[in-house]
N, C-alpha and C positions, 0 to 999 in steps of 0.2 A: 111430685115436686122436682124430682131429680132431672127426670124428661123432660121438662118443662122449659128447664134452664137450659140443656143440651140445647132444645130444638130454638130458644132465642139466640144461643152463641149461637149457630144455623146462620139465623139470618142478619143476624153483625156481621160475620165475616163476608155473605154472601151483597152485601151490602158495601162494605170495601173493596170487595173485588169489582163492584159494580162502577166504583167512584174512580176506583186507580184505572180499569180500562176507558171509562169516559175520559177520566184526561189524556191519557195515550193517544185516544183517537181524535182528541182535540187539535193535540199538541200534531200530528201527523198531520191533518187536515190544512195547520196554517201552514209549515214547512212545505207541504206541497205546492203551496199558492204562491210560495216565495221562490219556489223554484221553476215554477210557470212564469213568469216575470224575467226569470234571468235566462230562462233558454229561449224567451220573444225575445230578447236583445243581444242572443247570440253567443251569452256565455254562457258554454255548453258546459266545461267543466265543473263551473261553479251550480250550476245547476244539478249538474250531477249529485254535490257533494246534498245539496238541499234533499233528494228525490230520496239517497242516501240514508240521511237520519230520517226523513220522516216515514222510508220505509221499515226501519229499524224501530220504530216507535210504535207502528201499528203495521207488520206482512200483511194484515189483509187488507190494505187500500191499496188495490188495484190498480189506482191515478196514479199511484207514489211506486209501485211498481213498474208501470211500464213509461213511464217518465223517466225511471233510472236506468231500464233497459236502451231505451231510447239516447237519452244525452250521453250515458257511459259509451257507449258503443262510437258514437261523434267522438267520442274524449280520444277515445281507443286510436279509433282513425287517423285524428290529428296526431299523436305519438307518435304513430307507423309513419307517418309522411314525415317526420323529421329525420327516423331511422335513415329514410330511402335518400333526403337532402344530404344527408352526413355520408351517404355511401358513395351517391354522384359527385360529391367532392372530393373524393379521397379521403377521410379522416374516418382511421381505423377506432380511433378512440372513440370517436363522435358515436360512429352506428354502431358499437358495441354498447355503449353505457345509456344510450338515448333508447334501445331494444329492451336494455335492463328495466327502465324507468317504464315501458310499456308491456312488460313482461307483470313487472310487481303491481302496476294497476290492474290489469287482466286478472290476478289472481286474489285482489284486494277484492273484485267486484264478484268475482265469481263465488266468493267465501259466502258470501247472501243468500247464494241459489240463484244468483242472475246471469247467465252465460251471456257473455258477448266475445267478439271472434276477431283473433288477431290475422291482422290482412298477412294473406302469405307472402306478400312480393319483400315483408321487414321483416319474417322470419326468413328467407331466402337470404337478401346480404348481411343478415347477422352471419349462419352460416359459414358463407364465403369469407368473413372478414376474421370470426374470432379467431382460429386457428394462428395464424398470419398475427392479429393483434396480441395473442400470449406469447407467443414465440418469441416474439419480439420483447417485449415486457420480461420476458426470463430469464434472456441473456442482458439484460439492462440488471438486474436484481441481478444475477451471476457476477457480472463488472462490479458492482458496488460490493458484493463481500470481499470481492479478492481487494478491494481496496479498503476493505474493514470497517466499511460502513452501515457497521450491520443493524444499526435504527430503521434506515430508510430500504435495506435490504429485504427486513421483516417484514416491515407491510407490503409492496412489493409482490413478493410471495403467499403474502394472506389473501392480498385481491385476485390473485391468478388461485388462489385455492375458494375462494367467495363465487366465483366466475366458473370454475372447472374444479372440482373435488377430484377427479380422476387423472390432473395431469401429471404426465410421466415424470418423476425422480422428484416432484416437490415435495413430498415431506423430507426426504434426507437435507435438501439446501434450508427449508423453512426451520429445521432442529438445529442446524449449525449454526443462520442466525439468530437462533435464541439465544440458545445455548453458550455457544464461544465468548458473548461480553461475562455472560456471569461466570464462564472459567477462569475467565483470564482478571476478572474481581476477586475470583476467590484465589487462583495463585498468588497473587498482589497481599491479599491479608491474612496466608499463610509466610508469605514471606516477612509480614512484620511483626508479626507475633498476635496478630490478630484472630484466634485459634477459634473462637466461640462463632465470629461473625464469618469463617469460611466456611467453618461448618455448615451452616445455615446457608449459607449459599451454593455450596454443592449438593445438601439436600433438597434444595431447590428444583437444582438441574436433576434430580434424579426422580424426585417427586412428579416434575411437571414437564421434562423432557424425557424420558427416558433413560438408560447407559450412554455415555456420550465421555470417550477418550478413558482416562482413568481417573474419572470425577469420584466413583467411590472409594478406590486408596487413597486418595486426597481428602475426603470426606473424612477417614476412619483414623489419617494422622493428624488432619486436625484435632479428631477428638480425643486421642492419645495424648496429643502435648495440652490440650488444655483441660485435662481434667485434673479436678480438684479432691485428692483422696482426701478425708478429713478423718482423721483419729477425737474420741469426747473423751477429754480427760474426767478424771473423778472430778466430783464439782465440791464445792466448799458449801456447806451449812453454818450459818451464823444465827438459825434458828431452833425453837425447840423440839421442831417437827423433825423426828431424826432419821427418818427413809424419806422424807420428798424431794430432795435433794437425786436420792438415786433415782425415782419414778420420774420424773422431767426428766433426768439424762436419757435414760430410758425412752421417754417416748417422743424426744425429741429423735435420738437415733429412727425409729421404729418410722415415721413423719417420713424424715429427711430420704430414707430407702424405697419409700413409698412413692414419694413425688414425680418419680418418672424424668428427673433432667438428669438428662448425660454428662453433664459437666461433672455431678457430685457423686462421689461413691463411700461410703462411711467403710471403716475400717472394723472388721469383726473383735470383739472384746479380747480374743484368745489371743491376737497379739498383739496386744493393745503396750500388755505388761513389758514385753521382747522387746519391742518397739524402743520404751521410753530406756530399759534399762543399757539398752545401744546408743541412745543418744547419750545419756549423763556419763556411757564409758567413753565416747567419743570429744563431749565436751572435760573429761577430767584430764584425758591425755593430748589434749591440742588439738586434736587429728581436725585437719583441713576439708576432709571431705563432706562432703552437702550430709545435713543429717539425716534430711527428709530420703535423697537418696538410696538409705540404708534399706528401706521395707517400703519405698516408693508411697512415701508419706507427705504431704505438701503443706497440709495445714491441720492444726490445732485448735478445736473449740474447747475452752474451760467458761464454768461459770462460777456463778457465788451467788447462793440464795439467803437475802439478806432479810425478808420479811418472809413469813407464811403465819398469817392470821385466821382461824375462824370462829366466829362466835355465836351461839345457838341464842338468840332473846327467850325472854319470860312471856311467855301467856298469860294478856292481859286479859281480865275478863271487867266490862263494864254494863251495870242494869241498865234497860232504859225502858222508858213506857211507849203506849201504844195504844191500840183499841182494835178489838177484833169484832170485827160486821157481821152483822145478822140481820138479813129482811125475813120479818114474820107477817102471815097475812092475820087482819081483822076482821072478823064480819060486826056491821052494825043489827045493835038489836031492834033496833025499828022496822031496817029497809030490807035486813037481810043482806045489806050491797058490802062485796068482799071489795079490800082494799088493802093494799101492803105499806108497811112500816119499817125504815129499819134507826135498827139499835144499836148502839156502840157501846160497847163492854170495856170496860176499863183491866188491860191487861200490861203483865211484863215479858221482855223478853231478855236476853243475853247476847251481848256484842262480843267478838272475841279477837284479840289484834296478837300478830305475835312476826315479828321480825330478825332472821338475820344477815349477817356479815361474812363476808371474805375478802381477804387479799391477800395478797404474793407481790413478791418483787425478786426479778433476779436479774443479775448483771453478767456479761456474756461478753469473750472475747474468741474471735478468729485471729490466728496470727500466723504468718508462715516459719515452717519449719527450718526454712533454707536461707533466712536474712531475719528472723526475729519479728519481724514488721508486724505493725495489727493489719492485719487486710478490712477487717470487721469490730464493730463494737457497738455494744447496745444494752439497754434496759427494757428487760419483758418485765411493765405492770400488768397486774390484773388484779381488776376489782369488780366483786361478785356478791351474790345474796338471793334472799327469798323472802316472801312477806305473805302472809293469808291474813284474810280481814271477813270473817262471816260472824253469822249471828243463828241462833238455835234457839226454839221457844216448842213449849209442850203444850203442843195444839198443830190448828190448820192455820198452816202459813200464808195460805192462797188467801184467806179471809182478815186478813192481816192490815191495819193502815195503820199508817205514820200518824205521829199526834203527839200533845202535852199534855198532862193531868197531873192536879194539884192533889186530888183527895179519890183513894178507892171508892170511900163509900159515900162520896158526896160532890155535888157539881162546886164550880168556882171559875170566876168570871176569869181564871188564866188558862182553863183550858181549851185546849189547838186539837183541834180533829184536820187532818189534810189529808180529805180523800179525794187527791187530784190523782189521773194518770201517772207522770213523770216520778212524784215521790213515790206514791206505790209500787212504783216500776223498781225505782231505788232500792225500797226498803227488801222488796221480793229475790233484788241479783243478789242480797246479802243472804240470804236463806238458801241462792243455791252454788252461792260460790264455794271453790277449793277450802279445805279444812286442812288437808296434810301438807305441812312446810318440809324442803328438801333438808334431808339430815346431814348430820354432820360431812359422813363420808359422801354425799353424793358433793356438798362444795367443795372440801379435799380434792377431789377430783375433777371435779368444774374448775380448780386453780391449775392443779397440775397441765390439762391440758392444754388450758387457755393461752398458759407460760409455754409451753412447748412449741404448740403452733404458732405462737409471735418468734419464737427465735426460730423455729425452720423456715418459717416465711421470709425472714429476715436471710439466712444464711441461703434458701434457695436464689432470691433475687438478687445475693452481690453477683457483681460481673465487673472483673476485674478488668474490662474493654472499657467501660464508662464512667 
């Protein structure tokens, strides 16, 4: 039986492949005829382009092969006699870029496996001209940087590197005019206090130009003056949960060291205490100097957890009925002729629902050490939970269908037997759905985190630039 089936898949797939190359060869067959049409009336190109696809649709039509060997080779021709028009006139640009344009077709057609031949006399004043046409073109790009024009210096330099990869000293001119606008950006917004967006743009230059003047001690003082040490105060509980309080702080720190931005650095617990008790001696005696200052402190996150709720629901359990299937065969006593039956048994089973709750709330302040100011403020809600809804009966579940029944031991015109697919499907995901609902401490900790990462999210993405 197995075989059977193997050797029909056989002949379906051999059968599609039969259908997909007939139309390939269809479809090649008219394109060919559409490009017999167009290279009788002389356009050879576009014919080209026809011989093209429909050789690409079936390599083995022969017509569609040397139809494109044939008009591409014409195309080619024509190309090169523009090269040689553009030479006879002088225009160095003309027979350099009109070679190009018949260089990339040659290599367009050749990609097929169809060689056709570029006339030597267009590859002869390319040659003689390009030399002559970069040279020229380098010291035009040269003049434009020294007059700081370095948009139109750039490209400039890219098409003499598009044209010649090998020409002498362009990469150092092509790094300077990259490079130099975004230096002289990022001097500009190290100069106004713009510490975050210089950064970023000297790593720019360093990422994607190389070393280039002293872009990375510019780099490393931006990131000096704009980082943001943050000291977590003890946080406030206003609830009854009497360590969650410290677990958020906790793993809000633990987040925030994690997060990989240079801007942020948390300040280690040990001197956390040194820290605050220098500031209250500074602010008890007037003293004028920046607080932050003292242990190179900038900003202050405190919070205040004002809710942490969780509550475990009851395990509801509710009976309900059903019927469980039975086909049994009959034989008749007459004919002997076997024949199946089936029976619906009037059975129970147990539904069992059980649901619960979390939430958190806390409220979170960033404030600078050095002017009081809030820089940041926010509320991390989280709200959380877990719910199972199965059903368990002492028997075979597979045998199982949805129904109503008025009487164990007797019929009555209210009873429902629904043994369609979709409710038996129903009733079956209850028999193998989840049974264990998350415990207490695993929402405890579904809250904790939840709250942490909304406030280091929060506290990673200020930027005090925007």
């Amino acid at each position: 039986m197995q075989k059977s089936f193997i050797n029909i898949s056989y002949v379906v797939i051999l059968l599609l492949l039969v259908i997909v190359i007939g139309g390939q060869s269809c479809r090649s067959k008219r394109m060919a005829r559409q490009a017999q049409k167009m290279e009788a009336e002389g356009l050879y190109e576009i014919a080209a382009e026809n011989y093209l696809r429909s050789f690409k649709a079936n390599p083995n039509n022969i017509e569609a092969a040397t139809g494109l060997r044939r008009t591409s080779q014409r195309t080619l021709n024509s190309k090169a006699e523009l090269v040689s028009q553009a030479w006879f006139s002088g225009n160095d640009r003309e027979t350099v870029y009109k070679y190009l344009d018949a260089l990339e077709y040659q290599q367009r057609i050749g990609a097929t496996g169809i060689e056709i031949v570029m006339p030597s006399q267009a590859a002869v004043h390319y040659d003689e001209v390009r030399p002559r046409f970069l040279d020229s073109m380098f010291e035009e790009a040269r003049l434009l940087l020294d007059e700081e024009n370095f948009g139109l210096a750039e490209s400039m330099f890219s098409e003499i590197l598009r044209i010649d990869p090998s020409y002498s000293d362009l990469s150092q001119f092509l790094r300077i005019s990259r490079s130099e606008p975004l230096y002289r950006a990022g001097i500009d917004q190290l100069n106004s206090g713009l510490y975050r967006s210089a950064y970023h743009t000297f790593s720019n230059i360093l990422d994607n130009h190389g070393s280039y003047k002293d872009a990375r001690e510019l780099r490393d003082d931006a990131l000096s003056k704009g980082m943001l040490t943050i000291a977590i105060t003890e946080f406030e509980n206003t609830t009854r949960q009497t360590n969650a309080h410290n677990i958020i702080r906790s793993r809000i720190a633990s987040e925030l060291s994690n997060m990989n931005n240079p801007f942020i650095q948390i300040m280690d617990d040990r001197n956390l205490d040194a820290f605050l008790r220098q500031q209250e001696l500074a602010a008890r005696l007037g003293s004028e100097m920046k607080i932050g200052g003292l242990m190179a402190v900038k900003a202050l996150l405190t919070g205040k957890l004002t809710s942490f709720d969780v509550r475990n629901g009851r395990l509801q359990r509710t009976e309900r009925k059903a019927y469980l299937k039975e086909v049994v065969e009959i034989v008749d006593n007459v004919s002997k002729k076997k024949s199946s039956k089936t029976i619906y048994h009037k059975v129970t089973f147990y539904e069992y629902r059980r649901e619960s709750k979390a939430s958190g709330t806390l409220h979170y302040h960033l404030s600078s050490t050095e002017t009081g100011a809030i820089l940041l403020s926010g509320v991390a809600e989280i709200n959380s939970g877990d719910k199972v809804h199965y059903a368990v009966f002492d028997g075979e579940t597979e045998n199982l269908v949805p129904g109503h029944w008025e009487y164990i031991d007797r019929d009555s015109p209210k009873d429902i037997i629904r043994d369609e697919s979709r409710q038996i499907r129903e009733l079956q995901n209850l028999f193998h759905a989840r049974q264990d609902i998350k415990t207490a401490n695993m929402l405890r900790s579904e809250l904790t985190e939840g709250i942490a990462q909304k406030v280091s999210e929060a506290v990673d993405a200020y930027n005090p630039e925007q």
